[in-house]
DOZADREN-602505 format. One line per 8 residues: number of its first residue (from 1); their letters; for each residue x, y, z of C-alpha. Coordinates in Angstrom, 3 decimals, always signed. Example, Ala and Ser with C-alpha at 12.3 -4.5 7.8 and 13.67 -1.06 7.14 Angstrom:
# residues 2
1> AS> +12.300 -4.500 +7.800 ~ +13.670 -1.060 +7.140
***
This chain:
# residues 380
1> XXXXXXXX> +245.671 +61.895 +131.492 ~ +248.274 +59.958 +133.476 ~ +248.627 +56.620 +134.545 ~ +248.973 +53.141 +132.390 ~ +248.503 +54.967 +129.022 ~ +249.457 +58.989 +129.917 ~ +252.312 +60.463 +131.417 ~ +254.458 +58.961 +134.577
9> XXXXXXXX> +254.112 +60.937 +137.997 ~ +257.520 +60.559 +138.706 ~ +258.821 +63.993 +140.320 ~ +258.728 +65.130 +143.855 ~ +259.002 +68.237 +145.723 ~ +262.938 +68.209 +145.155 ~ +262.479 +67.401 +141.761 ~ +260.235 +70.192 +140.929
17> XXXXXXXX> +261.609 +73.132 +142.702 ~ +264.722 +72.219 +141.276 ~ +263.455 +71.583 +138.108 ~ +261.444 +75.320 +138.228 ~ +264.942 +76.902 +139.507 ~ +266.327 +75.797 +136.061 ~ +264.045 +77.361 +134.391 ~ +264.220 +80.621 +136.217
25> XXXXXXXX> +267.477 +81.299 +136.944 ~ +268.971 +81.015 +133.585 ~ +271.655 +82.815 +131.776 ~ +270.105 +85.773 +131.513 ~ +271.002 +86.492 +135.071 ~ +274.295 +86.677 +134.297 ~ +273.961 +89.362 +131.629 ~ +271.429 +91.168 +133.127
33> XXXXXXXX> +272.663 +92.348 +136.465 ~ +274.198 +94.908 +134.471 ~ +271.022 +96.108 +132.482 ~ +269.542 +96.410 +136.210 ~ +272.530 +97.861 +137.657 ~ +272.588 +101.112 +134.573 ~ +268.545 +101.423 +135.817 ~ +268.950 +101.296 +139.417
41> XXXXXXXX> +272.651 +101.842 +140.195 ~ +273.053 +100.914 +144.224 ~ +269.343 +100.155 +144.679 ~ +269.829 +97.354 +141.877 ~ +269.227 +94.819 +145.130 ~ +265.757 +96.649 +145.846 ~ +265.030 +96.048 +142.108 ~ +265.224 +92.736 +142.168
49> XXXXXXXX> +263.087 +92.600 +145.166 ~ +260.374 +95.072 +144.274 ~ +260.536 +92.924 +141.071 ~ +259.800 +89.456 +142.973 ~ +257.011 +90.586 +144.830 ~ +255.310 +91.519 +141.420 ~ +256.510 +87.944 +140.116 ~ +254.901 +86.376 +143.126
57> XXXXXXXX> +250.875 +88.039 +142.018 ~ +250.677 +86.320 +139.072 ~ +252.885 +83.332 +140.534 ~ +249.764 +82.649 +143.215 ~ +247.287 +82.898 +140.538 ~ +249.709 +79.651 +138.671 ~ +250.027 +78.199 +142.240 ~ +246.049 +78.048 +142.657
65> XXXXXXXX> +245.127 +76.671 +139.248 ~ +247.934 +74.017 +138.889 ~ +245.868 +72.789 +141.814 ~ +242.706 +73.183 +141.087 ~ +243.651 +71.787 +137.717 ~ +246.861 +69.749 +137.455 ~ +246.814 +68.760 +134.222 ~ +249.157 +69.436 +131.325
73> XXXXXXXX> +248.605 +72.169 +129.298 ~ +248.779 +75.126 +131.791 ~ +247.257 +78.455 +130.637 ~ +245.517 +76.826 +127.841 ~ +243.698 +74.385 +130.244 ~ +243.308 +77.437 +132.846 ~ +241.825 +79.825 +130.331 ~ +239.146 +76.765 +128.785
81> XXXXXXXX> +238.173 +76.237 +132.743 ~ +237.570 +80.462 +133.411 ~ +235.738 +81.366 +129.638 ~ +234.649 +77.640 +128.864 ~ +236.145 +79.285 +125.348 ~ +237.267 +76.267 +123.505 ~ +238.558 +78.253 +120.351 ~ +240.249 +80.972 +123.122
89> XXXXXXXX> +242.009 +77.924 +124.851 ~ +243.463 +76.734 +121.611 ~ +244.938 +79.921 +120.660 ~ +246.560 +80.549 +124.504 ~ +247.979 +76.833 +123.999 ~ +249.656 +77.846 +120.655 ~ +250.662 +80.950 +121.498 ~ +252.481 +79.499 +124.896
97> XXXXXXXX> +254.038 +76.789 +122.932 ~ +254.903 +79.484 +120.232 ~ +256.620 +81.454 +123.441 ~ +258.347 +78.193 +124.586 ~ +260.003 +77.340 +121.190 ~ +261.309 +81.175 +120.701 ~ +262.419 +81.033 +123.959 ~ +264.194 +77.735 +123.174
105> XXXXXXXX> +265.485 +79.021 +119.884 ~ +267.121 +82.284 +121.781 ~ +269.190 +80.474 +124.152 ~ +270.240 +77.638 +121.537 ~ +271.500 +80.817 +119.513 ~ +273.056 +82.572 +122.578 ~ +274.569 +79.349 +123.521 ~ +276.210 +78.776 +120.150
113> XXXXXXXX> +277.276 +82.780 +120.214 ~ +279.045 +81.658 +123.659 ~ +280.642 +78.625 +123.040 ~ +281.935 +80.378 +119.808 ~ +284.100 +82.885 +121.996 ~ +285.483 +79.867 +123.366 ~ +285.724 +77.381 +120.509 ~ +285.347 +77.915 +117.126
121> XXXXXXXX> +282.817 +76.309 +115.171 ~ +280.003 +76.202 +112.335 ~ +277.243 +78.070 +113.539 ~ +274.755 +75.981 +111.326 ~ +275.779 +72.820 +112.510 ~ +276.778 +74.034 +116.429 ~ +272.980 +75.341 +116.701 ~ +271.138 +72.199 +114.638
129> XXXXXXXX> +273.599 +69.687 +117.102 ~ +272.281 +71.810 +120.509 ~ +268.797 +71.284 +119.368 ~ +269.198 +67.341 +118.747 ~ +270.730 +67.061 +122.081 ~ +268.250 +69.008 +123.646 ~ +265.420 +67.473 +122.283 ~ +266.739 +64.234 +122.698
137> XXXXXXXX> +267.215 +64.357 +126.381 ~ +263.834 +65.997 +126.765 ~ +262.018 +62.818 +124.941 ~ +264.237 +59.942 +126.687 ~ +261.959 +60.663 +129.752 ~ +260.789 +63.137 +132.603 ~ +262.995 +62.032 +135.151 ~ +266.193 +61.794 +133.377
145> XXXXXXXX> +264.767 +65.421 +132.108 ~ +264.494 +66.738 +135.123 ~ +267.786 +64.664 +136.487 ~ +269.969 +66.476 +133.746 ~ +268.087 +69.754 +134.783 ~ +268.741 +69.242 +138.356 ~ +272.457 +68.408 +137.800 ~ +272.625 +71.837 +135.475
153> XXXXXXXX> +270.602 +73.783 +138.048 ~ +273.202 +72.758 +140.938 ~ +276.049 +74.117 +138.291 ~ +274.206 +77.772 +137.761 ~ +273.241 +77.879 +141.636 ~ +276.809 +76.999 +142.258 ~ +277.782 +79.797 +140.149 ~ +275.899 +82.314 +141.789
161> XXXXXXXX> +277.126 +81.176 +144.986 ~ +280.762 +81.578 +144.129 ~ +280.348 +85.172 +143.225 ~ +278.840 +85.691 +146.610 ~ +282.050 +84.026 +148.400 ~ +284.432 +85.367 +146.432 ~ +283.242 +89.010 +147.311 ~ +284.047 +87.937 +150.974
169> XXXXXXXX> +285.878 +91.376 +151.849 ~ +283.349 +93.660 +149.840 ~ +280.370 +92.129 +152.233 ~ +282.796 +93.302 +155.850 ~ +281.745 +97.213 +154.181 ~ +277.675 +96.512 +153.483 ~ +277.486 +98.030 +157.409 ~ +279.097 +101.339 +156.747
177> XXXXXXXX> +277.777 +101.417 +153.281 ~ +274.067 +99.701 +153.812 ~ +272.587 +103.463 +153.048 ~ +273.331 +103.723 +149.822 ~ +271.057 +100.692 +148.865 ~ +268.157 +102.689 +149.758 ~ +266.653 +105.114 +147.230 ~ +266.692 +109.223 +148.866
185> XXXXXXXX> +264.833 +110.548 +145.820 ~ +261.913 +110.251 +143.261 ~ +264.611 +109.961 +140.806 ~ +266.168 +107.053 +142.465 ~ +262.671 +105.426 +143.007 ~ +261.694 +105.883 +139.017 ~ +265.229 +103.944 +138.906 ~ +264.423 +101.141 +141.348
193> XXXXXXXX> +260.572 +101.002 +139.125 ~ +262.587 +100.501 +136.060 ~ +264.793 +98.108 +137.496 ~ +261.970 +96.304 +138.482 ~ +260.053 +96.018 +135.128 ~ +263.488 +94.660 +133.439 ~ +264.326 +92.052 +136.012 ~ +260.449 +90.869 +136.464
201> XXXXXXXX> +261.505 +88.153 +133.532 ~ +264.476 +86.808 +136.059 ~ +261.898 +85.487 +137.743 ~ +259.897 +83.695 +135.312 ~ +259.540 +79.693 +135.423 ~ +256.566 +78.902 +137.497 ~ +254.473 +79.283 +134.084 ~ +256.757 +76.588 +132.884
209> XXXXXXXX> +256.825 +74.219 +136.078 ~ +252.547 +73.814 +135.815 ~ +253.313 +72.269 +132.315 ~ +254.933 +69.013 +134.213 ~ +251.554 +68.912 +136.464 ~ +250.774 +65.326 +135.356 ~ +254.505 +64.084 +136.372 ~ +254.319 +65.383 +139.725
217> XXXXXXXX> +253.658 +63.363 +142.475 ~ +250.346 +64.552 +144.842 ~ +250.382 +67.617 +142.133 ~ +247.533 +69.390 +144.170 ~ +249.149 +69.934 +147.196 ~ +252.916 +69.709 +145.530 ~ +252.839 +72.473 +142.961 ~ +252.400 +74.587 +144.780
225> XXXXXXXX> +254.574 +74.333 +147.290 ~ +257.391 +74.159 +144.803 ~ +256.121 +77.532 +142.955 ~ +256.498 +79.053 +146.173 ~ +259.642 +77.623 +147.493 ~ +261.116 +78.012 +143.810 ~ +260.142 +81.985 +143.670 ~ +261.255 +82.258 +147.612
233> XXXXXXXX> +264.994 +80.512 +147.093 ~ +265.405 +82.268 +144.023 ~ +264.646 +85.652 +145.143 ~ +267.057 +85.501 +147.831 ~ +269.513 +84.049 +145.652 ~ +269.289 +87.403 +143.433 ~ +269.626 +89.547 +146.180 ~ +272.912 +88.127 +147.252
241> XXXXXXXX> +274.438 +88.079 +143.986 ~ +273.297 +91.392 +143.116 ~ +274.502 +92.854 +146.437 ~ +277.827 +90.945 +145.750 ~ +278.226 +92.700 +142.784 ~ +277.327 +96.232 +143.939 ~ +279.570 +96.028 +146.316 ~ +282.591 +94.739 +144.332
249> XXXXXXXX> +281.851 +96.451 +141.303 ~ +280.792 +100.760 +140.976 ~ +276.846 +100.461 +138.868 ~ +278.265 +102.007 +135.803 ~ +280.974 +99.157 +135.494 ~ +278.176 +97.115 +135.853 ~ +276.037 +98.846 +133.033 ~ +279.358 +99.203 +130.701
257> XXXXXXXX> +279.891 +95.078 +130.813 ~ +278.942 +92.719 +128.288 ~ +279.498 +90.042 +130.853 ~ +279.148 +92.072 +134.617 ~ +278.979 +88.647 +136.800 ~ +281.795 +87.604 +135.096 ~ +283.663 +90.955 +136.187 ~ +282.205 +91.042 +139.209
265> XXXXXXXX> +284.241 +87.225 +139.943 ~ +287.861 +88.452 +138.016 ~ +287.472 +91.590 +140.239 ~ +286.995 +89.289 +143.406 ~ +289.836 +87.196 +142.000 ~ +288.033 +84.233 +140.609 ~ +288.803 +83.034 +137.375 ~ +286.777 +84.411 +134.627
273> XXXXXXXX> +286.678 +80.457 +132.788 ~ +284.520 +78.575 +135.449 ~ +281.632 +81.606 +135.107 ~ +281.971 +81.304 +130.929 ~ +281.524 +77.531 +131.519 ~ +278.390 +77.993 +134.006 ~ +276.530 +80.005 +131.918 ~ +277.127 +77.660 +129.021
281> XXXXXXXX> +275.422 +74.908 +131.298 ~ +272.485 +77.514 +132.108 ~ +271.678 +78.109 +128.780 ~ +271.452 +74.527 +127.723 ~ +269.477 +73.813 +131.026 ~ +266.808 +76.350 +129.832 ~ +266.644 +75.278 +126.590 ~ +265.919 +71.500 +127.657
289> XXXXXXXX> +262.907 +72.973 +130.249 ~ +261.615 +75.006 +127.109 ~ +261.637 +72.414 +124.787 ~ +259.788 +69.477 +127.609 ~ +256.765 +72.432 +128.625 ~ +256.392 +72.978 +124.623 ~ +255.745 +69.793 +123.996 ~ +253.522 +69.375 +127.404
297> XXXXXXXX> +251.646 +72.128 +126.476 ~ +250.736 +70.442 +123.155 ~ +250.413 +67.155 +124.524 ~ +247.479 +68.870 +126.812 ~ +246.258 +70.637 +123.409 ~ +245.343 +67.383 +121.931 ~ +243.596 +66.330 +125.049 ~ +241.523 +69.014 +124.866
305> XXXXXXXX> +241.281 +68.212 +121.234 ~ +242.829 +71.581 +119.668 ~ +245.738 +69.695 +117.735 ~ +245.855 +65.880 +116.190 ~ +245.647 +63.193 +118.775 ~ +248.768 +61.709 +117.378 ~ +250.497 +64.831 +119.569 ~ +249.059 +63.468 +122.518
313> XXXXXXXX> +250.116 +60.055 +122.249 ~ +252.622 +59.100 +124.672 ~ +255.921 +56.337 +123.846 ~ +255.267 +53.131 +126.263 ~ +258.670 +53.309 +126.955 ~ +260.145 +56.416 +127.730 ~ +256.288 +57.153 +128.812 ~ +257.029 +61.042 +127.275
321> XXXXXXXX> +254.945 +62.693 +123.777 ~ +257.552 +61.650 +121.656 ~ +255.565 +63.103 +118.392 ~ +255.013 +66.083 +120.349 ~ +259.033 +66.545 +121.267 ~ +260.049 +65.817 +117.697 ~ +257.699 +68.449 +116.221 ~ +258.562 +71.170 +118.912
329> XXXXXXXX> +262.736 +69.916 +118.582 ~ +262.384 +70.596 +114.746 ~ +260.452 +73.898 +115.107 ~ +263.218 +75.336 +117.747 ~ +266.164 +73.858 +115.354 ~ +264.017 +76.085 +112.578 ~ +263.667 +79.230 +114.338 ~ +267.533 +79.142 +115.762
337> XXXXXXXX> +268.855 +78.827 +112.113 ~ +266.421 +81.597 +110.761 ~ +265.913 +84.527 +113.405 ~ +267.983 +86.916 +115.112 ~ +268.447 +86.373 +119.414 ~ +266.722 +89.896 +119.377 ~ +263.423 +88.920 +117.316 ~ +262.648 +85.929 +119.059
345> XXXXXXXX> +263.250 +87.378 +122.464 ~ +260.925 +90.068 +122.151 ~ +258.415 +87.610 +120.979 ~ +259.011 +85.128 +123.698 ~ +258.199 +88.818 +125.862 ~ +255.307 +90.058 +124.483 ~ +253.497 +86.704 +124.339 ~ +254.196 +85.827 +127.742
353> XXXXXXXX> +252.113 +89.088 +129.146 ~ +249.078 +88.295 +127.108 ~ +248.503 +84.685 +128.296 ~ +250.026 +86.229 +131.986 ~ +246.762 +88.027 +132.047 ~ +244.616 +85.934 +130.472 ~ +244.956 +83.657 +133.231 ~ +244.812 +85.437 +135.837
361> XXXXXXXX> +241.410 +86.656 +134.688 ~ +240.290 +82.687 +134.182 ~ +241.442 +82.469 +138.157 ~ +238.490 +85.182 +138.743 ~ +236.077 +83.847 +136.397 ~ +236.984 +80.618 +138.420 ~ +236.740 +81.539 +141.758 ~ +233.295 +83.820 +141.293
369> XXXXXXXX> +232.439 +80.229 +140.358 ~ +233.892 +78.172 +143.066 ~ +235.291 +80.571 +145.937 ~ +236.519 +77.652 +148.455 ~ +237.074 +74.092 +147.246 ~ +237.924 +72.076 +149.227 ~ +241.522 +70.750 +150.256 ~ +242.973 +73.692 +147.795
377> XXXX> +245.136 +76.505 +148.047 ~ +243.754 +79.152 +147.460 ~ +244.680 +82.734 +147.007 ~ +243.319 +86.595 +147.279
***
């Protein structure tokens, strides 16, 4: 529902690809390179590109339902369309929201853990103030949402782009050393294939940017252009950072690092502050995008009349689910106070490949329905 009474259509296509970048390249990037780096040492680039193309299967799947079906609510509103499962949709909605508030809770945490190397404070009240601000932002309204995401997103793209620069004389010996980013045994491949399976979450956020389908301007044709641009730019934004830091940086320095981007740009001769400060802004960016597709997702819920109405009523104001951002701001505050980073991210993990496939089996159910609509994309 959008309109007089339902959420605004307010974002464009610059909006929303920006909007999916900050929610897919987050901080993680910047710890992971290394992770990837120990799997795949000099084919860490190939990796990250073996792992995009896999990213970009399910990604079409998300592209052709958010237009078939550009409503809030995402895999709970695909998976009711495929199985016409009522009871299955509800649980998919609740589990993706459960996913979105974990994931929320993680990067308050990390953030916190962060800003604590840099200034001390109490961890209690640090993590319940991050939450407030968060959720506060995300309920004032989608486009200053996605404004403050935009302005973070520039930040953590501007980040990555440093690290390319600054490796300016590592990139004058990718010529004489461009062989050694291709794999010359099964070992090495097993490497790249590991690599792969680690940074496939890098490229996650197209699940998330379907949840603003009712704020998007022309959604059907929109989304998913911006799933596609987002997953293209992004992809080719890993590839130069990560060949950046092969290049300035041996793999198992990489590996070794708690922070390897941040090594890679003291190595270059940056200064390791402006990277700490980036990846501060990343994490906060990712937990605002968690926190506004939770509460999207349960807004769509109550349409579909799996959760109180209430949920789905929307503030004639800030014309956002208000009720719906409190309750999903008070369950990430909850879950950041009482879990471990580690617990929470291997929920946020696990539940994301269950609902992953679940719709991409609704797409078939859908399309053995309905194999050309009209005016769609459609895919494979």
């Amino acid at each position: 529902m959008n309109g007089a009474s339902g959420l605004r259509p307010t974002l464009r296509l610059t909006g929303l690809v920006l909007y999916g970048m900050g929610t897919t390249i987050g901080a993680g990037v910047y710890a992971l390179t290394g992770v990837i780096a120990g799997e795949a040492g000099m084919n860490a680039p190939l990796a990250f590109l073996v792992a995009s193309v896999i990213a970009a299967l399910t990604a079409g799947s998300f592209a052709e339902l958010s237009a078939r079906y550009p409503r809030a609510g995402g895999e709970a509103v695909y998976v009711q369309e495929g199985f016409r499962r009522p009871r299955l949709s509800a649980i998919v909605g609740f589990l993706v929201t459960l996913a979105g508030i974990a994931s929320a809770a993680t990067v308050c945490r990390a953030f916190v853990g962060a800003l604590g190397e840099v200034v001390e404070t109490p961890q209690f009240l640090a993590i319940l103030g991050v939450c407030l601000i968060v959720g506060g932002t995300a309920a004032w309204g989608i486009r200053e949402s996605a404004l403050a995401a935009a302005v973070m997103t520039a930040v953590e793209i501007g980040g990555l782009l440093l690290i390319a620069g600054f490796a300016g004389d590592a990139w004058l010996t990718l010529p004489a050393r461009a062989g050694e980013l291709w794999p010359e045994s099964a070992n090495a491949w097993a490497g790249v294939g590991a690599g792969a399976m680690l940074c496939f979450y890098a490229f996650l956020g197209f699940e998330d940017m379907v949840n603003v389908a009712e704020e998007v301007h022309d959604a059907r044709r929109v989304l998913p252009i911006g799933i596609g641009v987002t997953l293209l730019a992004t992809a080719l934004l890993y590839l130069l950072t990560t060949t950046a830091a092969i290049l300035v940086v041996p793999p198992q320095e990489l590996a070794a690092s708690e922070a390897p981007l941040v090594l890679v740009f003291e190595r270059s001769g940056g200064p390791a502050w402006i990277l700490t400060a980036i990846a501060l802004f990343a994490m906060l960016n990712g937990a605002l995008v968690q926190v506004v597709k939770s509460s999207r997702i349960l807004y769509g819920l109550a349409e579909l009349g799996s959760v109180p109405k209430s949920l789905g009523k929307v503030n004639s104001r800030t014309r956002t689910p208000v009720r719906a951002t409190l309750l999903v701001t008070v369950l990430v505050s909850a879950l950041g106070l009482g879990f471990p980073v580690s617990s929470l991210a291997a929920s946020t993990s696990a539940i994301t490949l269950v609902t992953f496939a679940l719709a991409n089996l609704a797409l078939v159910t859908v399309k053995l329905r309905d194999p050309e609509p009209v005016g769609i994309v459609t895919v494979p």
